[in-house]
Residue, then its C-alpha position, 0 to 999 in steps of 0.5 A: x819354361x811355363x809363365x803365368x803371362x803367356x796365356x794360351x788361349x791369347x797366343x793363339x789368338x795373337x799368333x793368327x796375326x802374322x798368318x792373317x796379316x802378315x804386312x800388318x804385324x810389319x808394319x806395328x813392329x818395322x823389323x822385318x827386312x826389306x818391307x815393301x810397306x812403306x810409313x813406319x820406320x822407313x829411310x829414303x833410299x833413291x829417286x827412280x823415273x815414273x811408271x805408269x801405275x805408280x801409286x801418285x803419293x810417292x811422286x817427289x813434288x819438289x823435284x817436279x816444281x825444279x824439272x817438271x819430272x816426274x820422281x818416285x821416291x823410293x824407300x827401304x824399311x830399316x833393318x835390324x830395328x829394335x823394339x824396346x817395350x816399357x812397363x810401368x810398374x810403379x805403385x799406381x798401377x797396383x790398382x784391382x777394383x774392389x767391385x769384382x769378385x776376387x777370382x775376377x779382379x786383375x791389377x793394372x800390373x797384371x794386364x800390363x805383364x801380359x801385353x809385354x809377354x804377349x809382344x814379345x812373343x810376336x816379335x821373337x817370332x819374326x826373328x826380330x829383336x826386342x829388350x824390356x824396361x821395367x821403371x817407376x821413378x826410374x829405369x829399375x830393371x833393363x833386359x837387353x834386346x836379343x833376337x832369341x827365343x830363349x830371350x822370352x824365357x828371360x823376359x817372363x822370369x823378370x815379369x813374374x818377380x816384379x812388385x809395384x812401388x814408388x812413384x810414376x816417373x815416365x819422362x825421365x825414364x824416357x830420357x834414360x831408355x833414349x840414351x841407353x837404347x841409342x840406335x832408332x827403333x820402336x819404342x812401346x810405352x805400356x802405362x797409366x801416365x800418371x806423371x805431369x803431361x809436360x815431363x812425359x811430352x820431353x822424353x817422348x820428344x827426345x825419343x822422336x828427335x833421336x828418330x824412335x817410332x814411339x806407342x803408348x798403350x795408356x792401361x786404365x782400369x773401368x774403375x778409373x775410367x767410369x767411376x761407379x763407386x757408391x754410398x760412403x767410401x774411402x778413396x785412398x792414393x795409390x802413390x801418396x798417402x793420402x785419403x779422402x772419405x766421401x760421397x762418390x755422387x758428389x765428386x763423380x762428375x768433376x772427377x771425370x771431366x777432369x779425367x777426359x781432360x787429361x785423356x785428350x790432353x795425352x792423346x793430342x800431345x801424341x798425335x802432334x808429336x808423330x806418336x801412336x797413341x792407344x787408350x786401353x781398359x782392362x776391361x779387354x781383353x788382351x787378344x782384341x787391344x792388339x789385335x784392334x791397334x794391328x787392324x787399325x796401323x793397316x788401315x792408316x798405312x793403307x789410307x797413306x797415313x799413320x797411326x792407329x790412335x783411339 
């Protein structure tokens, strides 16, 4: 089945991830079995005695202070994992620049269908298993995960006949997902946030607590991060009726300071809670905000850390 989301020359691009850097895909989606990567998703399995040449960080310090020998501890990656992908498709992200021309301009909800299709198709072609939430205020369309590649089919369908509306409700659809989803996993979060900091923050930590590795991909237009409107002009709400004719000079600089607050608020929120956090324009392309957060989980992985938060 063609599908407007899966654009050929992205899956070309994305697909070059699992041939280039196999162990990084591992690491972003935590599915593949027996993964000698260890920090994402990862159980502790055993102690074994050290070997010269271990890598030290394994080292189990709190057995060495109680004996004064020296462990390695040993993990096996989860198996069976299921990464559920979340798509906000509520009224908010409905948002196409008026600056650009038409034949140009793409809505927030368009990009976001097409990093859902896009993750889908990597991780249906590990052979791994992965379901789709799309919500707005609530969870308004669930497709359970499935391991089959015909499952794409079924998840481009949805996203072809999704419609923007109604409010942004991300924490309590975090708390639905974290009790529908059950089972650990990975959960990725593809949205504008456009809910209270403290509702998202709660569900978030419910998916943590029930041992759910957790990405947000926060999708805003260049609009909404540069504000280059000018002259007079009508700023109408998105998710509330309101409208404000004004002067774009004379509220610019408030209006951005009060955007970075939020944007550093959300990324420290993430950061703290163990949650990968990426800030994405549609101004990139689809290929490079993929390919860039892979590149940048190998590289923390490598580094013994975690995350590829920007």
């Amino acid at each position: 089945m063609a599908s407007t989301y899966l654009d050929p020359q992205v899956l070309a691009k994305v697909g070059k991830l699992d041939l280039k850097a196999k162990y990084v895909v591992e690491g972003f989606i935590s599915g593949m079995h027996k993964s000698p990567f260890k920090g994402f998703s990862v159980e502790f399995a055993q102690h074994r005695g050290y070997v010269a040449g271990d890598d030290l960080k394994h080292l189990d310090w709190k057995v060495y202070a109680k004996s004064e020998r020296l462990n390695i501890k040993q993990y096996e990656a989860e198996t069976n994992l299921v990464t559920t992908l979340l798509l906000d498709a509520s009224e908010s992200m409905a948002y196409t620049s008026p600056l650009k021309k038409q034949s140009e301009a793409s809505a927030k909800l368009e990009y976001a269908k097409l990093i859902i299709a896009s993750l889908s198709y990597i991780v249906l072609g590990q052979s791994d298993a992965v379901a789709v939430g799309i919500f707005d205020e609530t969870l308004r369309d669930f497709i359970p995960r499935s391991t089959r590649k015909v499952h794409l089919n079924r998840i481009c369908a949805a996203l072809e006949n999704i419609e923007p509306q109604n409010k942004t409700g991300v924490g309590e659809v975090l708390h639905t997902v974290a009790q529908r989803v059950g089972r650990r996993g990975v959960t990725v979060i593809v949205s504008d946030l456009f809910d209270k900091i403290e509702n998202i923050l709660s569900g978030i930590q419910h998916l943590r607590h029930d041992g759910h590795e957790v990405i947000v991909l926060h999708l805003l237009d260049k609009d909404e991060l540069t504000f280059p409107f000018e002259g007079l002009v009508q700023f109408k709400g998105l998710e509330y009726a309101n409208q404000v004719l004004c002067q774009p000079r004379m509220v610019k600089k408030a209006y951005l300071e009060e955007l970075h607050k939020f944007l550093t608020k959300m990324k420290a929120m993430c950061t703290k809670n163990g949650v990968d956090y990426v800030q994405v324009s549609t101004d990139t392309p689809v290929d490079v905000v993929l390919s860039a957060y892979l590149i940048g989980r190998e590289r923390a992985l490598m580094a013994g850390g975690r995350g590829a938060g920007r």
